[in-house]
N, C-alpha and C positions, 0 to 999 in steps of 0.2 A: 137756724137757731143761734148761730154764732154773732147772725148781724143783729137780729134782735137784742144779744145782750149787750154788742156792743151800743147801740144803739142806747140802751138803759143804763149803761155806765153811764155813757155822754153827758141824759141829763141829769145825772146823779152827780154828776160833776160840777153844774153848773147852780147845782140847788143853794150852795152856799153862798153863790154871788145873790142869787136872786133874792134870797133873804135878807141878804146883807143890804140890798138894794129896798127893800121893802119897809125896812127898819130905818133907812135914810127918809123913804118917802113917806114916812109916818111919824117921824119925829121922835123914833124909838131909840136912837145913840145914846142917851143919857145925856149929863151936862159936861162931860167933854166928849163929842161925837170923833175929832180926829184921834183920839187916843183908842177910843170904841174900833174902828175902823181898823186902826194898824193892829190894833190887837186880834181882832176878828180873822184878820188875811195871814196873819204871823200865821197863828193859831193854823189855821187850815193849809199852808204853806206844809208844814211841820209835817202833817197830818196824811197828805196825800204825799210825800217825800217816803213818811213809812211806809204807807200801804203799798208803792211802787218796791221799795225793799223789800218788801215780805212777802213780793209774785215767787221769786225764785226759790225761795224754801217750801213756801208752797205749793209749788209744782212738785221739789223731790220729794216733799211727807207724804201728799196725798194721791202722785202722782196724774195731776189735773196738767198736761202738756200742753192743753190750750191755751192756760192761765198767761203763760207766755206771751200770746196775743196782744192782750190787753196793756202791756208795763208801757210800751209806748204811750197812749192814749193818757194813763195815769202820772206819767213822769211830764206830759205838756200842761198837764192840770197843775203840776206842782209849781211849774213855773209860770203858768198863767195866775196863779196866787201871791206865787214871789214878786212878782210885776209889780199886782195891785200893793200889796203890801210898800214895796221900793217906791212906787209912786205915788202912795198916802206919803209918803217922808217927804219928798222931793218938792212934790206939788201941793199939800196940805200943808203940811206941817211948817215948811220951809219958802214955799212960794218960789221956788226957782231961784232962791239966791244963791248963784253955784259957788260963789269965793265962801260963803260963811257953810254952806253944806261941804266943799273939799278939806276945810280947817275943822270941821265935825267928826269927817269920816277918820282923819289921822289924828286929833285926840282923844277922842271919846271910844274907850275899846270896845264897848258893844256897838256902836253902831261899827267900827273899823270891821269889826268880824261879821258879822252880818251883812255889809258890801263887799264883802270876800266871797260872802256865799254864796249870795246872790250873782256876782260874775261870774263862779265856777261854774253855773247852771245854765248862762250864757252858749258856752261853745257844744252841750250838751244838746242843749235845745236844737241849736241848728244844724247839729250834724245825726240827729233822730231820723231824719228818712232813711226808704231804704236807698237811692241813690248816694246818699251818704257811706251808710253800711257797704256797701260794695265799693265805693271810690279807696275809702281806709283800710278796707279787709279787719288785717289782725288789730290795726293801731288802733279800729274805733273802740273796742274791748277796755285796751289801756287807757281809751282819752275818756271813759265814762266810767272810769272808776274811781274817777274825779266828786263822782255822786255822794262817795262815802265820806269824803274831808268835806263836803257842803255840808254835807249832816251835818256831823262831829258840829261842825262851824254854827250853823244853826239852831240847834240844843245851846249848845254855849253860850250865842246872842241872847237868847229866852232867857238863862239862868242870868248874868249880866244885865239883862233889861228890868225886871224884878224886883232884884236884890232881896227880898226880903219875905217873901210866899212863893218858896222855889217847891210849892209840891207840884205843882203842874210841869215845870221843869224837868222835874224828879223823874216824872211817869216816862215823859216821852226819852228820858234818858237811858232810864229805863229798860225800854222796849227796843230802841238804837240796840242798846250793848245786846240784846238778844238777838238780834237780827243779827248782827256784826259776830255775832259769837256759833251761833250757827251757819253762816256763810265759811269761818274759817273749821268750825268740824266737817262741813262740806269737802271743802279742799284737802283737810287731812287724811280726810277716809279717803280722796280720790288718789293723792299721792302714797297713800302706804301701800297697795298692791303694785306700784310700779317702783319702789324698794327694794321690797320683795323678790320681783323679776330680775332687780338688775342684779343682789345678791347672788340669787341663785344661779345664775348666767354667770357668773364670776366664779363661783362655786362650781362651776360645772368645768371653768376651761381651766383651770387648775386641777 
């Protein structure tokens, strides 16, 4: 049952390149197809960023501990978006001109912040196995929580890129600060019983 769905994540996963793909080979990008493109990969970068934040509340609401499973799989999607998206800049947009793309990325602050993000997703990406997971023990915890300032970063770039019909912005910022806000009632509720204890413990040797 488990490989099964993963199996139906997978190509759920890939459904948005293949459209994307399908819209190239049919002439469907509109009359600017590289703008269509980076938008298209942002857009779903974003997308699949949340739904990779939203495994772990999800698991504590509905207590679905499998859910877990999956964040890996969903967290390489994200960066398999981020890629394309990086590489419509790079190679569309820009043609490899790395000196006028470096003097891009340090003045123009949404692209600055959106190459932040995209780097932060870098070390994340490759230290996702489980060999990974067990070479860093406790640090790999700390080095993926890196995920939350690529957000932040990512929303940002979006509203930045825009400027001017930030409701689509809006939503996914949204939805960020709910996730981000239920992560941290998560930790509160975990730390207030261990207050509590150490109160009382203190309480007790007095």
């Amino acid at each position: 049952m488990r490989r099964a769905f993963k199996g139906a994540l997978f190509v759920a996963g890939l459904v948005p390149a293949a459209y994307l793909a399908w819209r190239a080979a049919t002439d469907g990008l509109g009359a600017n197809p590289i703008e269509a493109v980076a938008l298209f990969t942002g857009r779903w970068t974003l997308r699949f960023l949340l739904i990779t934040l939203a495994v772990t509340p999800l698991r504590r609401v509905t207590g679905w501990h499998q859910a877990i499973r999956f964040r890996r799989m969903l967290g390489l999607f994200t960066f398999f978006y981020a890629t394309l998206h990086f590489a419509t800049y790079i190679g569309l947009d820009q043609f490899f001109a790395w000196e006028f793309i470096l003097k891009d990325i340090a003045k123009r602050p949404y692209i600055t912040v959106g190459f932040s993000a995209f780097v932060l997703m870098i070390p994340l990406a490759l230290t996702s196995t489980k060999g990974w997971i067990r070479r860093l023990g406790r640090r790999w915890q700390v080095l993926h929580r890196l995920v939350y300032v690529s957000a932040v970063f990512g929303v940002v770039h979006f509203f930045w890129k825009v400027k001017a019909d930030t409701r689509d912005p809006f939503i996914y910022a949204a939805i960020l600060a709910g996730l981000l806000a239920a992560r941290l009632w998560f930790w509160f509720r975990a730390r207030t019983p261990q207050r509590l204890n150490a109160r009382s413990s203190s309480s007790s040797a007095l």
